[in-house]
N, C-alpha and C positions, 0 to 999 in steps of 0.2 A: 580550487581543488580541495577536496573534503572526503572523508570516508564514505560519505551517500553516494557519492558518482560510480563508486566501484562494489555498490553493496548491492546482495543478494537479499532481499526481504522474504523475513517468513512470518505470517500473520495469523493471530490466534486470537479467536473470539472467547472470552475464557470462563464468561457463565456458562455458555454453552458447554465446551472442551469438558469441563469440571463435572457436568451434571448438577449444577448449582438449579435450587429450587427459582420459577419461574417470576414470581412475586415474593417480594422483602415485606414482612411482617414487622422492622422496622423495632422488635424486640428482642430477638434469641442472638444466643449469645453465638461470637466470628469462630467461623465453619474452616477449618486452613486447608479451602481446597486448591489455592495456587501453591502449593507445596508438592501438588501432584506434575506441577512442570517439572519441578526437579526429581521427585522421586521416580513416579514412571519415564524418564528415560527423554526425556523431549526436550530436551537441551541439549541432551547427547545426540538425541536424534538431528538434530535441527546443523551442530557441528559438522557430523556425518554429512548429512547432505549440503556442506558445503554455505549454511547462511550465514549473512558476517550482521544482518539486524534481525531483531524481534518487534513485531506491530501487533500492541498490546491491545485490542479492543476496552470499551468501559470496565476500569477496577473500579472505580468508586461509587460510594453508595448512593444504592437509586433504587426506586420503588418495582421496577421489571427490567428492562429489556438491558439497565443502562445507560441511554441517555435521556432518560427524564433522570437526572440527576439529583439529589436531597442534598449532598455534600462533597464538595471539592476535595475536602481536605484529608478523606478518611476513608482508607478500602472499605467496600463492601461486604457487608459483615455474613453473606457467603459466598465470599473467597475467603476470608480471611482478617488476616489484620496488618497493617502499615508495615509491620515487619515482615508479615509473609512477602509482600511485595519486594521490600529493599533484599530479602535472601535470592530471590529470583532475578530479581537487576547482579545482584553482587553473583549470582552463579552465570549468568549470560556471558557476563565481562573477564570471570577466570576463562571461560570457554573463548574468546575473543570475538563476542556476538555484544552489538550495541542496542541499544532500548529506545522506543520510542513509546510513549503512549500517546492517550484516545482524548482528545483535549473538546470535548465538547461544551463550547462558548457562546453560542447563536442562541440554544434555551436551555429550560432545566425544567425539571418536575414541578408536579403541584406542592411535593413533598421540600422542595428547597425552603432551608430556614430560612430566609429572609424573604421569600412569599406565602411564607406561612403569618410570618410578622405583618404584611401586611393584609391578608387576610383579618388579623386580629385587631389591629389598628388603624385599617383604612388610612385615611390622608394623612393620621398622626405618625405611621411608618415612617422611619430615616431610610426604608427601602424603596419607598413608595415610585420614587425616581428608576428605580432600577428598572423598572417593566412599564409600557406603553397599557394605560390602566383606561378605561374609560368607565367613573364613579356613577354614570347615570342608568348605566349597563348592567344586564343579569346573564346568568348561564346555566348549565344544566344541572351544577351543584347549590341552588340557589344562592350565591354569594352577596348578590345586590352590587355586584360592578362586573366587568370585563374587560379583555384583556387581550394583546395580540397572540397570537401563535404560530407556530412552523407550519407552515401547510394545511389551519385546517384543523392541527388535530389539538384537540380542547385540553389535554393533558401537557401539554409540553407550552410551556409559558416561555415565549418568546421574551430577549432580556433587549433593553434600551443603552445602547449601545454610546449612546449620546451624552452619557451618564459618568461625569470622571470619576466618579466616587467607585461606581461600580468596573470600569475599566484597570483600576489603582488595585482595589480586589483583586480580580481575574492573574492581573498583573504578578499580583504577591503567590496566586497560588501557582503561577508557573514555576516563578523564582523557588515555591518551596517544594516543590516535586524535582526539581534539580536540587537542593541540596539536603533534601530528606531521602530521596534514593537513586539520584546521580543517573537518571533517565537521561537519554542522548537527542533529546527533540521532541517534539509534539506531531501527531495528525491531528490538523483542525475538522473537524465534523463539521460538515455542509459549509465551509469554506465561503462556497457561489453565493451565501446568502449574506455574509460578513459586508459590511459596507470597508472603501478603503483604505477608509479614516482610522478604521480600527486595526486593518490588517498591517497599519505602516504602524500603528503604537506596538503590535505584538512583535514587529519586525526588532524593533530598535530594544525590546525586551531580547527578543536571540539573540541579537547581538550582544550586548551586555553581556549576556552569559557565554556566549562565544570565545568573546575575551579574556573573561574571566578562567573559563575550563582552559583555553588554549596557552594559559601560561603554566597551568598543571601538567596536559596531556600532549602540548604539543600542535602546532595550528592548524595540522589535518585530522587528529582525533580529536582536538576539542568544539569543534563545527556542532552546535546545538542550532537541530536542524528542525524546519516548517514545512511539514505536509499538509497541503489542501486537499480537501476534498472537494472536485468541482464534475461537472456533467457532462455539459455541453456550451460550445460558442466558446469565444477565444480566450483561452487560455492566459493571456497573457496578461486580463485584467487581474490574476490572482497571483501571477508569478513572476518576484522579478527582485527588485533590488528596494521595494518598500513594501514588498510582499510575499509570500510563501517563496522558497525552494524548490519545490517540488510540488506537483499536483496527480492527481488521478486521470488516467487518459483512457477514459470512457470512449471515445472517439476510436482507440486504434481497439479497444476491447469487443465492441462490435463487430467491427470488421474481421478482426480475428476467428470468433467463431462464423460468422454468415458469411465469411469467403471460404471457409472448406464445408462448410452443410450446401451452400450453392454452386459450387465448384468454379467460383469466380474472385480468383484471387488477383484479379483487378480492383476490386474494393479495399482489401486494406493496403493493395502495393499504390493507389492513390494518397491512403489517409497519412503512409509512411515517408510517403516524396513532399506533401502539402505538408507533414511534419518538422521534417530534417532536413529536408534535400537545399542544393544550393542556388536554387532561383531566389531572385530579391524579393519576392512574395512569399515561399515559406515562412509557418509560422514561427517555430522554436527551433530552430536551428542553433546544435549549442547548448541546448538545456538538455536536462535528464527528467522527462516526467518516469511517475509512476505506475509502469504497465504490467495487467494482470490476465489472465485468462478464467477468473473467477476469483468474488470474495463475499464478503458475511450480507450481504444483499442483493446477489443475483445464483440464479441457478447453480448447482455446481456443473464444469464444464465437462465433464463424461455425462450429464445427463442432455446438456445442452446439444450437446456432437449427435448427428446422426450415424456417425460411425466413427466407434471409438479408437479405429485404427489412424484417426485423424489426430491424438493424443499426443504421439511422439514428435511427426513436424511441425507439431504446432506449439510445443513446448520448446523445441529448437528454434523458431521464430522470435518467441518470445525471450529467450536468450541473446540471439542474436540483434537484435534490433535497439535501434538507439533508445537508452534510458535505463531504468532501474527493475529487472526483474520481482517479482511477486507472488511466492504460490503460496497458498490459503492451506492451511492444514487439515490433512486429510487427501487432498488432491493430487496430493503427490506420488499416490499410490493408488488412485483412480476411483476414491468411492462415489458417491451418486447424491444427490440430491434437489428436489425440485421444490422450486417458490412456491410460497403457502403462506396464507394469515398468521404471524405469529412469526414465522422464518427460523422455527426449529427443524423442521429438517434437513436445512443447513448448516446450522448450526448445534451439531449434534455431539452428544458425549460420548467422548474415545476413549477407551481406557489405557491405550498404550499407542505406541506409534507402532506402523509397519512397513513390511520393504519386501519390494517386489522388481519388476523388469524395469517400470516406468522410474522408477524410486532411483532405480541404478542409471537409469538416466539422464535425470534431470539431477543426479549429482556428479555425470560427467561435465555437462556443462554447465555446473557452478562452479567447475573446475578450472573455466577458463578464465573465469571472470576473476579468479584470484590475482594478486600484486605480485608481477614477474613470471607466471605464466606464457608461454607462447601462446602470441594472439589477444589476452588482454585488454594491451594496449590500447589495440583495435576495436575490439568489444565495449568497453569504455568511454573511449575519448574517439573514435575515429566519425568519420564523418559518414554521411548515407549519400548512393548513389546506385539507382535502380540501371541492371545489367537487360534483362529479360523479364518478362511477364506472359503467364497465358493460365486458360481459364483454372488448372491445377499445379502450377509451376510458380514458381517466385525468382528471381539471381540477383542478388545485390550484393554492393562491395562497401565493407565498413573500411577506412584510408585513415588513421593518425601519423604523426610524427615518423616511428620507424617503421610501421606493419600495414599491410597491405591483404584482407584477408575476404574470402568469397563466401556468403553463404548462398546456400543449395537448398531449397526444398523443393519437395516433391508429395504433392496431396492425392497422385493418383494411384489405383491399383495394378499400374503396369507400369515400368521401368521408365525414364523419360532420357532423349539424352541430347545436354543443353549444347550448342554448337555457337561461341563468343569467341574473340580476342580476349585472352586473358591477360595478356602483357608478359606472357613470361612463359617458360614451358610446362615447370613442374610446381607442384604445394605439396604441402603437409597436412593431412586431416590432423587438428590439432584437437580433434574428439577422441577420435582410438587411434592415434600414432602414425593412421597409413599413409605411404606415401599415392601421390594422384598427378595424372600424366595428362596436360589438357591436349595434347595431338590427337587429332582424330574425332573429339568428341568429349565430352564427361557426361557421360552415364550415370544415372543416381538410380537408385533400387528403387519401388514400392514403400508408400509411406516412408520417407526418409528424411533426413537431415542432413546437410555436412557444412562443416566450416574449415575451409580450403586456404592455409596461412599459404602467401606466394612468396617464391623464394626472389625475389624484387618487386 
């Protein structure tokens, strides 16, 4: 038990956010546009609507996008500078919002000093180890060697893994992002591609630090926590007890949207049962991955929805359902954007935050997810156990320790009304206070949500 099981994540791509030029010039002098987290209002905002983490996309310096990285060690000089960053950890943590950043370890730019060195020095490089090289090899910068890469793409120089010199590294610059600005865990970037060799060395680095912060902070806020980044296929080679904490669930994120654009919400009440449920063949039963409705590499989800009144119980869902909520900035108040070469459009510059119906909703239900909440509990830790299912309808019961609690959605444009054994007569919408009588029937409105705390 740790502060990630009960956190609400709010993730911010922040060259984008910033309006940060697209290409580093690698000369001009640090731009302090992560200063505009804290001054425009976005930490306040972020409070408001209830998030208790920040998922800080690439700060550090890289030749575009970010993860072609030049340097671990050093903000990117537009955002800022090292200290811009540690003012925006140290304002998150007055606010009681934790930090994670963007730990991209699988490659790094052409621009990384130590493949620069061996660019310069060929086989004489002490980096030379660092990256799978082949010296007989050319490519499209004439270098007279080559060199593996992520997927393909000739710019991102895949690192050799294999390499302790180079692992000892990585090692030290986790350790110094912890103690240069007291970050609360890492997302590892493409995760799936991480062999497990490495992921159980980075393992036993959080931990270390684990213990260390947990004799500061305390053993459920000192948890320096590991997010994977992973796709698809089982989950569970990335997540466990030599491996990440938490992964991305790509899996329940599809079903999410193409079960209310199909109006077959039999696909994600599968992906949610084969998830959590308590057959001896579910997957992750027990674990909290990381579930999203959109983030800085797919569509945004009002663009993706064919009808945006699918917004609210689907942001309900995603609340209620086992694991660690995630809304992407901007999304929370329903802007738009569709995948494109480049992935600014999704990644686009706000100058402020805003707040609207959706806004006031999805900061109801971060309300429940808070510590001591009614319902919580349940929200949290309780277990999944599918009630009903039909093609625009969902009912499942999240079940912990003391609470016992129903959620309801409804994806269609007319009223539905669900007819189950609830085990008890009356609940508490512990969204807006009201009380609910299951005699008879429970009736849910038009695009709706509810979460039904039962009085046993």
């Amino acid at each position: 038990m740790s502060w990630y099981e009960e956190a609400v994540v709010y993730q911010i791509y922040p060259l984008g956010l910033t309006g940060a030029p697209y290409e580093n010039d690698g000369s001009s002098e640090p731009v302090s546009r992560l200063g505009q987290l804290v001054d425009n209002g976005w930490i306040e905002h972020m409070a408001k609507l209830g998030a208790t983490c920040l998922l800080l996309n690439p700060v550090f310096e890289s030749l575009s996008h970010g993860y072609d990285t030049s340097d671990y060690k050093v903000v990117d000089r537009r955002l800022g500078t090292n200290q811009d960053l540690r003012d925006v950890v140290d304002a998150c943590h007055e606010a009681g919002i934790k930090v994670l950043l963007d730990g991209v370890f699988n490659h790094v730019g052409r621009g990384f000093w130590a493949f620069r060195d061996v660019l310069e020095h060929r086989e004489g490089s002490p980096y030379a180890g660092w990256f799978n090289i082949d010296w007989g090899g050319n490519n499209q910068w004439n270098d007279g060697l080559s060199y593996d890469c992520w997927e393909g793409v000739p710019y991102l120089v895949k690192l050799n893994h294999n390499n302790h010199e180079l692992n000892a590294y990585l090692a030290d610059v986790i350790r110094g992002w912890e103690s240069e600005f007291d970050v609360d865990g890492v997302r590892l970037d493409v995760a799936y591609c991480l062999d497990a060799g490495f992921l159980g060395y980075l393992r036993d680095i959080a931990n270390e630090l684990t213990e260390m912060r947990s004799e500061r902070l305390g053993e459920r806020d000192g948890k320096f926590v590991l997010v994977g980044e992973t796709m698809f296929g089982d989950y569970n080679q990335w997540m466990g007890d030599r491996a990440c904490d938490s992964v991305t669930n790509y899996e329940a994120y599809k079903g999410l949207w193409s079960s209310a654009n199909s109006a077959n919400m039999h696909e994600i009440a599968y992906a949610l049962a084969r998830q959590s449920g308590s057959d001896p063949w579910d997957l992750y039963t027990g674990k909290h991955l990381l579930n999203f409705l959109d983030n800085h590499d797919v569509p945004r989800i009002a663009t993706k929805l064919d009808d945006v009144r699918h917004l609210r119980p689907l942001y309900g869902l995603l609340f209620g359902m086992v694991g660690v909520p995630n809304v992407y900035y901007g999304s929370e108040w329903g802007i738009e954007g569709e995948q494109s070469f480049g992935d600014h459009e999704i990644r686009p510059a706000l100058d402020a935050p805003e707040w609207n119906e959706l806004t006031d909703w999805i900061a109801a239900l971060s309300a429940r997810r808070a510590s001591g909440a009614a319902g919580s509990e349940a929200l949290c830790w309780g277990d999944y156990a599918q009630i009903e299912v039909q093609p625009r309808q969902l009912l499942f019961q999240r079940k912990s320790q003391h609470e016992r609690l129903l959620v309801a959605i409804n994806m269609a444009n007319e009223p539905y009304v669900f007819h189950f054994d609830a085990g008890c007569g009356r609940a508490v919408d512990v969204i807006d206070g009201s009380e609910h009588d299951f005699g008879g029937g429970s009736e849910v409105e038009p695009f709706s949500c509810h979460y039904w705390l039962c009085e046993r």
